[in-house]
C-alpha positions as CSV (number, residue, x, y, z in Angstrom):
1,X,-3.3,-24.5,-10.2
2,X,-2.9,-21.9,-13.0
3,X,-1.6,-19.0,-10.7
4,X,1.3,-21.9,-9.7
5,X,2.4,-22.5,-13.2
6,X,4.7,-20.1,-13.7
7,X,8.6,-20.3,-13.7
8,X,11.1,-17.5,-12.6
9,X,12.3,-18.5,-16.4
10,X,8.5,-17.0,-17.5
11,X,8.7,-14.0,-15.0
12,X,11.5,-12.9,-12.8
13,X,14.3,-13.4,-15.1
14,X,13.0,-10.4,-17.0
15,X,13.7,-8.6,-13.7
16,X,17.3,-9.4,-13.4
17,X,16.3,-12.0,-10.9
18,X,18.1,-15.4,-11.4
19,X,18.8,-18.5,-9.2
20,X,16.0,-17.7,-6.9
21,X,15.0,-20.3,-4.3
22,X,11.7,-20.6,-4.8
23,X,8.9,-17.7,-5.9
24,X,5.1,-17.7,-4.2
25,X,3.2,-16.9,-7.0
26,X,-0.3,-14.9,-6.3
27,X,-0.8,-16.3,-2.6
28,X,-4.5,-16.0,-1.4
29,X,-4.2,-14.3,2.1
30,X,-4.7,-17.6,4.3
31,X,-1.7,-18.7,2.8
32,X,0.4,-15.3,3.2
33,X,-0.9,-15.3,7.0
34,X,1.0,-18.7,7.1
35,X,4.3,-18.1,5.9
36,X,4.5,-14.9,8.1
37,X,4.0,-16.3,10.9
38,X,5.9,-19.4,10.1
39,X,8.9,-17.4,9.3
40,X,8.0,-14.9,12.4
41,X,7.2,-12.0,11.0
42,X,4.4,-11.0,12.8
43,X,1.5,-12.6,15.4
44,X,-2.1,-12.9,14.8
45,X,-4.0,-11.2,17.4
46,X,-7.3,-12.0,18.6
47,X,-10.5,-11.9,16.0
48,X,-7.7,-12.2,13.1
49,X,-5.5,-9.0,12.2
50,X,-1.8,-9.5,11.4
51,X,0.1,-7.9,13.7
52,X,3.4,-6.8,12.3
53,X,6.4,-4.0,13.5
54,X,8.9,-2.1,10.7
55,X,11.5,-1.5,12.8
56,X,13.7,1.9,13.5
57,X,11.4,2.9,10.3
58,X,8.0,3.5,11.4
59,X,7.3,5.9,8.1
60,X,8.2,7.4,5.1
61,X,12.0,8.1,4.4
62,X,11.5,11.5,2.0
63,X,15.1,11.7,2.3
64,X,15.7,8.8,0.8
65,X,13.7,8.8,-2.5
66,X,15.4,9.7,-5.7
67,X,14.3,9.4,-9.0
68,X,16.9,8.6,-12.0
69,X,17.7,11.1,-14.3
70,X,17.7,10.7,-17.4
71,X,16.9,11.9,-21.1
72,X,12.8,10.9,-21.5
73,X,11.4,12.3,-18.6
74,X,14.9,14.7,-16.9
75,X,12.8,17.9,-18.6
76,X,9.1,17.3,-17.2
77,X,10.3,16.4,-13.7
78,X,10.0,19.2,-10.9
79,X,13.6,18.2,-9.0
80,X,14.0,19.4,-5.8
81,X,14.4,17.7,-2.0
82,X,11.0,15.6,-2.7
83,X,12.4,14.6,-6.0
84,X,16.3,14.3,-6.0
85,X,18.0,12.9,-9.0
86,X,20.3,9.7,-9.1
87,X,22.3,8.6,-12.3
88,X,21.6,6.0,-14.5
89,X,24.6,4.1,-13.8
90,X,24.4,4.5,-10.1
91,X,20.8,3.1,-10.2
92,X,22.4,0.1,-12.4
93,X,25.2,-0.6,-9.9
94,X,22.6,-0.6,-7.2
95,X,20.0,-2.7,-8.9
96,X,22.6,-5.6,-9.7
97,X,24.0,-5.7,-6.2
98,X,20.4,-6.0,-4.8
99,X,19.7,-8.4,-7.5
100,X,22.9,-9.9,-6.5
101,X,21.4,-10.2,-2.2
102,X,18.1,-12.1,-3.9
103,X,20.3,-14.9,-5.3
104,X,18.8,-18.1,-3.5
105,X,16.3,-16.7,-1.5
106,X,12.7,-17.0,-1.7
107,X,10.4,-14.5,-3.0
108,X,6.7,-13.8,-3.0
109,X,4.7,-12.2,-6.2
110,X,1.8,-10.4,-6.0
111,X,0.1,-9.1,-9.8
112,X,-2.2,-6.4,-9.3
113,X,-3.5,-3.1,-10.8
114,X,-3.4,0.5,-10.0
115,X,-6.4,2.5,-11.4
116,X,-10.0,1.2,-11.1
117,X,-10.7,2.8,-14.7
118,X,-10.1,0.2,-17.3
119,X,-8.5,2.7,-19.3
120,X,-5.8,4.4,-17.1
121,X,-5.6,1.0,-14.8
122,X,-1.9,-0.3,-14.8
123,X,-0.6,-3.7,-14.3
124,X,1.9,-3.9,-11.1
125,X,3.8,-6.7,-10.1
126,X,5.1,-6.2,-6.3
127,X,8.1,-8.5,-5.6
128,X,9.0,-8.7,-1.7
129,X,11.1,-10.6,0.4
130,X,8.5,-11.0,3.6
131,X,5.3,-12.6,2.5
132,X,3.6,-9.6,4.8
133,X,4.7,-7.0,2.2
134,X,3.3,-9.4,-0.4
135,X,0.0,-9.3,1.9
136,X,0.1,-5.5,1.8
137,X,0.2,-4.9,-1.6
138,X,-2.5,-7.5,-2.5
139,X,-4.8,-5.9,0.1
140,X,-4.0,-2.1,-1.1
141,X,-3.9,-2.5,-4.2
142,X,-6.5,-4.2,-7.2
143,X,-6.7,-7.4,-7.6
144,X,-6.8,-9.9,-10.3
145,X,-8.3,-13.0,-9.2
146,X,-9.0,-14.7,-12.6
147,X,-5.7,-17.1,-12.9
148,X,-6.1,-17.4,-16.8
149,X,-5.2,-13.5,-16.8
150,X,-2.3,-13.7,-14.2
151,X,-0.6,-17.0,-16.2
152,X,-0.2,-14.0,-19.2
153,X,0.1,-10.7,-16.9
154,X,2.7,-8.4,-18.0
155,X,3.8,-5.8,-15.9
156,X,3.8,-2.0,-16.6
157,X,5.1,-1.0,-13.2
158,X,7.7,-3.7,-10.7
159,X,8.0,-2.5,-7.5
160,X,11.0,-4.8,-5.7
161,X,10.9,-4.5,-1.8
162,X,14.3,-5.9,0.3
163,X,13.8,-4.5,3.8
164,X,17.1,-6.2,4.4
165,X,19.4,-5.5,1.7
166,X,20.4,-1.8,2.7
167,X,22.4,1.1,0.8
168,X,26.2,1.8,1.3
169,X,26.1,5.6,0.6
170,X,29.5,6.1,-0.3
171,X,28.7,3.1,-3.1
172,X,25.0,3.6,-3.9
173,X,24.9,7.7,-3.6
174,X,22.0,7.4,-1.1
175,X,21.5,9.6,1.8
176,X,21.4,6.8,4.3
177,X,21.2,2.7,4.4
178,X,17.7,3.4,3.3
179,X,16.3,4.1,-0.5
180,X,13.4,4.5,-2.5
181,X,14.5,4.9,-5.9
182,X,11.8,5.4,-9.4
183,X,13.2,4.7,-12.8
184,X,10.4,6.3,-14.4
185,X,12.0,5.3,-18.2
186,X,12.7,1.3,-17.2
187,X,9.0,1.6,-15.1
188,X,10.8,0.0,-11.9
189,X,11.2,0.6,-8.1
190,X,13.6,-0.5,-6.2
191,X,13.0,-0.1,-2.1
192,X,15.7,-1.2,0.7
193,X,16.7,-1.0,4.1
194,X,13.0,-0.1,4.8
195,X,10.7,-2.6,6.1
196,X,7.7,0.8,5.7
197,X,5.2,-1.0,4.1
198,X,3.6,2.7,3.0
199,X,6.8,3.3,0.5
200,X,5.2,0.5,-1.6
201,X,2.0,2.4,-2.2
202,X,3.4,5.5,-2.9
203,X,6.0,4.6,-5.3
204,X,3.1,3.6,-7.3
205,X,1.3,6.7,-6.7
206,X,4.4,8.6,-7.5
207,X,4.6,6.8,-11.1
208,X,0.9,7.1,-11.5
209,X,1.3,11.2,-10.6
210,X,3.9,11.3,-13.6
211,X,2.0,9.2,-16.2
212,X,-2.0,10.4,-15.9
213,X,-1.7,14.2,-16.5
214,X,-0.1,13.5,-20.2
215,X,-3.6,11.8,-20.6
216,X,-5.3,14.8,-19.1
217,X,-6.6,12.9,-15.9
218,X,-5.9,14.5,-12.8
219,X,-4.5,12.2,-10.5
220,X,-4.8,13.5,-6.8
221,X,-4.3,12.9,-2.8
222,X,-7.5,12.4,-1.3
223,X,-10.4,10.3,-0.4
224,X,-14.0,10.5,-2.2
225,X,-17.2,9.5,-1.3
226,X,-20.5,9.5,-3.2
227,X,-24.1,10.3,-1.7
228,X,-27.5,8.2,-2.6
229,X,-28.1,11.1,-5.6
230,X,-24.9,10.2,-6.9
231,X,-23.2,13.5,-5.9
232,X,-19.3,12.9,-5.5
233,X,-17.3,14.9,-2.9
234,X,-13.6,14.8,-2.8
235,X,-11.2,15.6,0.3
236,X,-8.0,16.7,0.4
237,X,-6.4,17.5,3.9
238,X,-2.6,16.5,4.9
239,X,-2.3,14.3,8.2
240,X,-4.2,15.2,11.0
241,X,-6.9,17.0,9.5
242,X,-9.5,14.9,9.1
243,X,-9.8,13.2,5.8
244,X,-10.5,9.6,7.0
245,X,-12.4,10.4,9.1
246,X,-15.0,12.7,7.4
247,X,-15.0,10.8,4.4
248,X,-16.0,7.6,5.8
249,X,-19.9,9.0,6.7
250,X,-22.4,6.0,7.9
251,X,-24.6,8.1,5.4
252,X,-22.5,8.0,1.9
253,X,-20.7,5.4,0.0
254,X,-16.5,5.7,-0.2
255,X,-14.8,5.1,-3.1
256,X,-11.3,5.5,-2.0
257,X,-9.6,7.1,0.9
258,X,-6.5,8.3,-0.4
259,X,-5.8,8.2,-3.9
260,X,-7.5,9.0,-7.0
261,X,-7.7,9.9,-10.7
262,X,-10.4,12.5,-12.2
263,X,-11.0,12.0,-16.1
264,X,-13.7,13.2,-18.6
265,X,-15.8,10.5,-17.1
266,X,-15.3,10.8,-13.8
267,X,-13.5,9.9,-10.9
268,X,-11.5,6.7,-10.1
269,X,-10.1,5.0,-7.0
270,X,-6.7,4.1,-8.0
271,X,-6.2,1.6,-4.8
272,X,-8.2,-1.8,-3.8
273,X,-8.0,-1.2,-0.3
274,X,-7.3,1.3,2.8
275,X,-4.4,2.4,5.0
276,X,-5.5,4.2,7.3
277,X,-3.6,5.7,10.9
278,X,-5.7,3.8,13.5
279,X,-3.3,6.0,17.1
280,X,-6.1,6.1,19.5
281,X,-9.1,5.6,17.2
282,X,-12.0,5.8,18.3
283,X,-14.9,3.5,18.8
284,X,-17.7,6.0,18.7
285,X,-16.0,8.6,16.0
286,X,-14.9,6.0,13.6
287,X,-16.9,2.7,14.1
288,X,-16.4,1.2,10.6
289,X,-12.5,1.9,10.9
290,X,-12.8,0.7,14.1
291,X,-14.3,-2.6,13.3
292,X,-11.6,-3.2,10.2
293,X,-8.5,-3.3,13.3
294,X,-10.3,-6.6,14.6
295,X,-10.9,-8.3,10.8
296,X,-9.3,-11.3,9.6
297,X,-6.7,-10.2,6.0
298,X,-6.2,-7.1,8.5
299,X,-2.5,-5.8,8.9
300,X,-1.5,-3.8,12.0
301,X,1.8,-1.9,11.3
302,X,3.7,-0.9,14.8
303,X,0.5,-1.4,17.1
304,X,1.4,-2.7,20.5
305,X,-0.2,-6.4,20.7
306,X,-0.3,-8.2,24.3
307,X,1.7,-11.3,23.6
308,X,-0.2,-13.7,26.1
309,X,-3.9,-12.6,25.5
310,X,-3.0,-11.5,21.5
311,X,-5.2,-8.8,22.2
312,X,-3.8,-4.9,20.6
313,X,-3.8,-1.5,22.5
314,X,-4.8,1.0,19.8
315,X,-3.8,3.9,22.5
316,X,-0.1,3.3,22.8
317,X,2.2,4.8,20.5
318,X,5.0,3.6,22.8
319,X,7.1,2.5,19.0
320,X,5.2,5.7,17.1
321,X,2.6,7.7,16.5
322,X,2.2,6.4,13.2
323,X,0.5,3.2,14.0
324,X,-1.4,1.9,10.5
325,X,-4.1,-0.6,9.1
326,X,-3.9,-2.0,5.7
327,X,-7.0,-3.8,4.6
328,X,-9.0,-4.5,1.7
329,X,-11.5,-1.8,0.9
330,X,-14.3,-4.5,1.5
331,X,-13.8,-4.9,4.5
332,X,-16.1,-1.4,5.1
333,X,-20.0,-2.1,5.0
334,X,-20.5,0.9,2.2
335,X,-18.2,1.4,-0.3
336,X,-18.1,2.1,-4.8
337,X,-17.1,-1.5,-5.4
338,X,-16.3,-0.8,-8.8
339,X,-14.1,2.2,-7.6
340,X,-15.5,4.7,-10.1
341,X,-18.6,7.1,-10.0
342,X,-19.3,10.5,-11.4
343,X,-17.6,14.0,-11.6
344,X,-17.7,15.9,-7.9
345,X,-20.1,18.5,-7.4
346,X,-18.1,19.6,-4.1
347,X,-14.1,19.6,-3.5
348,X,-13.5,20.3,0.4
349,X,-10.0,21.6,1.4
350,X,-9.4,20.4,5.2
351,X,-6.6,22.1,7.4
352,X,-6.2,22.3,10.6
353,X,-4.9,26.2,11.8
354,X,-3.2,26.2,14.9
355,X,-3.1,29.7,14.8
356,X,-6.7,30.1,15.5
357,X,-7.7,32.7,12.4
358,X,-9.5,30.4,9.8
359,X,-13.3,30.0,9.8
360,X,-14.8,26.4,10.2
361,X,-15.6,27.1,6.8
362,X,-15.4,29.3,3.8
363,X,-16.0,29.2,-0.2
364,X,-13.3,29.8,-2.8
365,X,-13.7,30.9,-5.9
366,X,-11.7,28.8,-8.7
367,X,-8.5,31.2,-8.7
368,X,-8.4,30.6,-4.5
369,X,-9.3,26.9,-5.1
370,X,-6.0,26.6,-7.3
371,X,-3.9,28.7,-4.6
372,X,-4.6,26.9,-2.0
373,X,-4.4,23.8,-3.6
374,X,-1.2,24.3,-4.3
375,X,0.5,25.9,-1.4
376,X,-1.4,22.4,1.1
377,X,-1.7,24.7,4.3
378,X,-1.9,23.1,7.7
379,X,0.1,23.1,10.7
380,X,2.0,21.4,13.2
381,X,1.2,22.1,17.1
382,X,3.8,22.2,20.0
383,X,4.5,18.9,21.3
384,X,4.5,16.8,17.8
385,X,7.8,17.0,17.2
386,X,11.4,17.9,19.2
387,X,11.9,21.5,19.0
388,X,8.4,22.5,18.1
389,X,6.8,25.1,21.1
390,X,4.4,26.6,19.2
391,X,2.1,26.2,15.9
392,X,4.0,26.0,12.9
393,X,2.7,26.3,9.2
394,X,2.9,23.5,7.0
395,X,2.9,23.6,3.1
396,X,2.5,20.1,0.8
397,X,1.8,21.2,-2.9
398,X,-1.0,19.7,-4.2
399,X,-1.9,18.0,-0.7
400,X,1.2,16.0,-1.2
401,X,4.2,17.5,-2.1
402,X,6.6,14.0,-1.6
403,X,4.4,12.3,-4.3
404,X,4.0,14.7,-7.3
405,X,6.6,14.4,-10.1
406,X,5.5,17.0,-12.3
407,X,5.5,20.9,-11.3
408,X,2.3,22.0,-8.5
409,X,1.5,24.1,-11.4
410,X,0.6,21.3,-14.2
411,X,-1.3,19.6,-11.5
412,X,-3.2,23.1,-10.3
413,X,-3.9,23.5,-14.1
414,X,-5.8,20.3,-14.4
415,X,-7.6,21.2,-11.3
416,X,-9.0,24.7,-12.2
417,X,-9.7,23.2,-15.9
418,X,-11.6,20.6,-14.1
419,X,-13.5,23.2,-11.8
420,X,-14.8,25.2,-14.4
421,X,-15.9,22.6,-16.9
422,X,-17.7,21.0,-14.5
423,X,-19.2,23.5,-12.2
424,X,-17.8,22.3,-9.1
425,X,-17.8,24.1,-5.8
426,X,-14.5,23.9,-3.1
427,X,-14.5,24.9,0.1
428,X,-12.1,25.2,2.7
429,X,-13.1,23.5,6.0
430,X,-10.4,24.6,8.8
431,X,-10.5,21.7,11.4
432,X,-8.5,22.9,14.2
433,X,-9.1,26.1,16.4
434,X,-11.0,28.8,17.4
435,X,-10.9,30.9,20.1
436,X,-7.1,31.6,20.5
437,X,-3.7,30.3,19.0
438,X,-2.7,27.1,20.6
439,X,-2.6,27.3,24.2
440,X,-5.2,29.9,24.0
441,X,-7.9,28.9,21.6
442,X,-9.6,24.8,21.6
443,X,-10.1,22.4,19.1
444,X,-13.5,22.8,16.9
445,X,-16.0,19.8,17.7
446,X,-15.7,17.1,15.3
447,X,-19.5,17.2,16.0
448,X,-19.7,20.8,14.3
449,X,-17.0,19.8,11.8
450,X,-19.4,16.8,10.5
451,X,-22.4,19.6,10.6
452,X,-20.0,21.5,8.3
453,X,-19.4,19.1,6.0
454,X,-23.6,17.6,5.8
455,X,-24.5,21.3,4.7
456,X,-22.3,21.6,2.3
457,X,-22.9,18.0,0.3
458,X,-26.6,19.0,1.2
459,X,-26.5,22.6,-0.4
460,X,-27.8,23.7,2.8
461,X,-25.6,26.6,2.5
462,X,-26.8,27.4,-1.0
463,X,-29.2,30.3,-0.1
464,X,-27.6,31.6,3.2
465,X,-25.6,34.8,3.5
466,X,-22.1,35.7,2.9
467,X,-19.1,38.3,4.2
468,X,-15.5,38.5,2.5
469,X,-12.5,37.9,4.5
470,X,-10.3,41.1,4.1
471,X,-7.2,39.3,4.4
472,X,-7.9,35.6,2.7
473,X,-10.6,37.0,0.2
474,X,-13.3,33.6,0.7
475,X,-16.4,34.4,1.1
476,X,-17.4,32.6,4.5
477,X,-21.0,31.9,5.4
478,X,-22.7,33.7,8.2
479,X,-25.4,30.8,9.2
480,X,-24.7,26.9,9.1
481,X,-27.6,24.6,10.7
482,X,-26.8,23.6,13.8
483,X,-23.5,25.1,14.0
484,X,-23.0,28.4,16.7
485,X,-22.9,31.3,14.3
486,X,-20.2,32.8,16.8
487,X,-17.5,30.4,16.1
488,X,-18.6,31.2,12.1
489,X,-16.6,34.4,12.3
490,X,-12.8,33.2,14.3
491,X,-12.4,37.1,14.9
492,X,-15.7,36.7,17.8
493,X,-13.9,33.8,19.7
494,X,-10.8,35.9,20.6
495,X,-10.8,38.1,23.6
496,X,-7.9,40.4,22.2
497,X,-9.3,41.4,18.7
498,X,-5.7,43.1,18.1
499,X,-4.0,40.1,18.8
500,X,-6.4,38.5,15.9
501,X,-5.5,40.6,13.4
502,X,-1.9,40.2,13.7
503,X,-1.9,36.3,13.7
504,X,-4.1,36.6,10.7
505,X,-1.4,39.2,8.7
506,X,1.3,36.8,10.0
507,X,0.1,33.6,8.7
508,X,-1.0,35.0,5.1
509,X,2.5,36.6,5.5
510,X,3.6,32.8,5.1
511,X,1.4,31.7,2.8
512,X,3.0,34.4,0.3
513,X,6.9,33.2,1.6
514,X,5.9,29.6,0.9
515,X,4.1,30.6,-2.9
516,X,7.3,32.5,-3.6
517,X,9.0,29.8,-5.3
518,X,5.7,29.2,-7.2
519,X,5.3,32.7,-8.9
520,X,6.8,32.0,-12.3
521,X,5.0,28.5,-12.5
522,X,1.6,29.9,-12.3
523,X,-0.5,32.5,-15.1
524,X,-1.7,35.7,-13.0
525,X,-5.4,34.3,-12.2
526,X,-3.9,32.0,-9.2
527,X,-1.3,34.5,-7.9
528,X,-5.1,36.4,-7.5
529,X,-6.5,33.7,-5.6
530,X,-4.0,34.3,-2.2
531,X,-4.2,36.4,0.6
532,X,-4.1,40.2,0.2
């Protein structure tokens, strides 16, 4: 065959990677099921997903990722504890030892694309040392299937995975035994001590967050769907807010659900396939999600499987609450197969406020749409992590703070240039309470959150009246069909209206503490569009 053909002397040696055992070129996914489980990496569970554990990592190591300074790119990058420098001859040192570990062992190869646009799409090649990392990156990312293309592919991104080989700090400079490092000038990642399959995604989304903007595309985190009109919504919300599971709606087509790119054309998924948390999903809320955990090509990272019946327990998050399913895209009954369709005529901001002041929903205007796009709000609850007894805001710049390169503000830029020119409407869509802080106050209905969300891609709430929010300045909508117009206003659904107002001044209070390192990034307009 034509995708067997190649040599490590035609491909890997460019890499640094000599005297290899043997390389699996391109494996379909029956074949990648095979050596996993042949060289016990995971069990196949009953109806055919691949069920697979990471280890003492069961997500992303922020900590760990650096990205290596030097000349061509040390001015545009926005360092800081999401991007922390490492020197080029540390990187070098590290990247020959590593090559060093590989020396007669096998490898698997997986050549793929990033980008669904044929003009911003780059070639990736994903070397791993388990073939269920080779798995994961053909199922999350675009493939190439013709082998005449793949016998001449030529990388613009390599992305090298060694869950084994792990960092010495004192040696490497690393934090811990753990890295994730981007040479943005060589176009190479090298990830260790990490068997996280989600660090190989977003190292590529990383590197595409640094290369689109200097072509003027917007590249973003979020999921997009697309009515039968053709009207394109986008959704940005950090974890636990919602975004999966409003944007996969049995009535519209998804394009992507996590990462995309928005050019004078359009927008673009820049994945092939889905990775979505699947802790306690649910049957009747998510059936098309649902459905994808029991599919064949399925992967199942840190879900507890029954070893004598092979059947998995989606409600235990006895190893984390991070439990994860990687599959191809197709596997959902209506998706954008080509992964592109038109500009959005609605963006819709999701959050979840714990501290019980935000309406259900709200319209910004383009200077609030660029705010609170950059300061990310949501918040943590008591009881998600150690130490945490009540809510606690959250702020991820750009709705995804660890994976943007560049300064919030280059990225906000492109977003308000994009609003304008193409008359789009955003909205902010608060998914948590009402009626009281935590403790106090309950969570809105997901069946009132998805009435929310149908009136605004339906311009149902085109005509209907408006009040301004004294504090936030939105403009919040006094009628929604089939929505209680008391839970409309948050201010109703509290007993103790003092007590209202002052967990409303405290949380803009820290929306202004978090923009504070932002001020001198930002022209005047967007320092407009926050909180009085």
């Amino acid at each position: 065959m034509a995708m067997e053909e190649k040599t490590e002397y035609s491909g890997l040696e460019m890499h640094g990677l000599k005297n290899l055992a043997r390389i699996y070129w391109h494996l379909p996914t029956p074949s990648l099921y095979e050596e996993a489980i042949r060289r016990k990496e995971g069990l196949l569970a009953h109806l055919g997903p691949l069920v697979v554990r990471t280890g003492h990592h069961t997500g992303r190591s922020p900590r760990d990722k650096f990205l290596v300074r030097e000349p061509s790119s040390e001015g545009e990058i926005y360092w800081g504890k999401e991007n922390q420098p490492m020197e080029p001859l540390t990187f070098d040192l590290l990247y020959r030892r590593l090559c060093a570990y590989f020396q007669s062992k096998d490898v698997f190869v997986q050549e793929c694309y990033s980008g669904a646009h044929p003009r911003y799409r780059r070639p990736v090649r994903v070397i791993t040392e388990y073939a269920w990392h080779s798995l994961f990156a053909r199922n999350m990312f675009i493939r190439e299937l013709d082998p005449d293309v793949l016998s001449a592919f030529q990388p613009h991104f390599t992305v090298i995975v060694v869950p084994r080989f792990h960092a010495i700090p004192e040696i490497d400079g690393t934090a811990s035994e753990v890295f994730i490092v981007i040479n943005l000038k060589e176009k190479v990642v090298l990830i260790g001590g990490t068997s996280y399959a989600g660090e190989i995604k977003k190292a590529i989304f990383t590197m595409m967050n640094y290369y689109l903007p200097k072509e003027d595309v917007l590249s973003m985190h979020c999921s997009a769907n697309v009515g039968d009109k053709g009207d394109v919504a986008l959704f940005f919300g950090l974890s636990g807010t919602g975004k999966t599971t409003l944007s996969t709606d049995p009535e519209r087509y998804l394009i992507g659900d996590d990462e995309h790119g928005w050019c004078e054309e359009g927008i673009f998924n820049l994945e092939g396939g889905c990775y979505a948390k699947v802790i306690r999903l649910s049957k009747e809320d998510e059936p098309d999600i649902y459905e994808c955990t029991r599919r064949f090509g399925t992967i199942l990272e840190n879900v507890t499987i029954d070893v004598r019946t092979r059947r998995v327990n989606l409600e235990d998050d006895s190893l984390t609450e991070n439990t994860r399913a990687s599959f191809p895209i197709t596997h959902l009954p209506r998706i954008v197969r080509e992964g592109l369709a038109g500009h959005p005529k609605n963006i819709v901001f999701l959050t979840y406020d714990a501290f019980g002041v935000l309406p259900p929903v709200a319209r910004l205007t383009p200077e609030q749409a660029m705010y609170h796009f950059i300061s990310g709000y949501t918040s943590k609850v008591a009881g998600t992590e150690v130490g945490v007894t009540e809510p606690q805001a959250v702020f991820s710049a750009c709705f995804g703070s660890p994976f943007m390169v560049l300064s919030p503000g280059v990225y906000a830029k492109l977003l308000g240039e994009k609003i304008q020119r193409y008359g789009v409407k955003v909205w902010l869509v608060n998914t948590g309470l009402v009626g009281g802080p935590y403790g106090v106050g309950h969570r809105i209905s997901i069946k009132h959150t998805r009435r929310v969300i149908k009136a605004i891609l339906n311009g149902e709430l085109e005509g209907v009246e408006y009040w301004k929010d004294e504090v936030f300045g939105f403009a919040v909508p006094k009628v929604c069909p089939d929505v209680p117009p008391e839970i409309l206003d948050p201010k109703g659904t509290w007993k103790d209206k003092g007590a209202y107002s002052k967990q409303k001044r405290r949380l803009a209070a820290l929306f202004h503490e978090n923009f504070q390192g932002y001020r001198s990034q930002v022209g005047p307009q967007i320092l407009q569009g926050g909180p009085a």
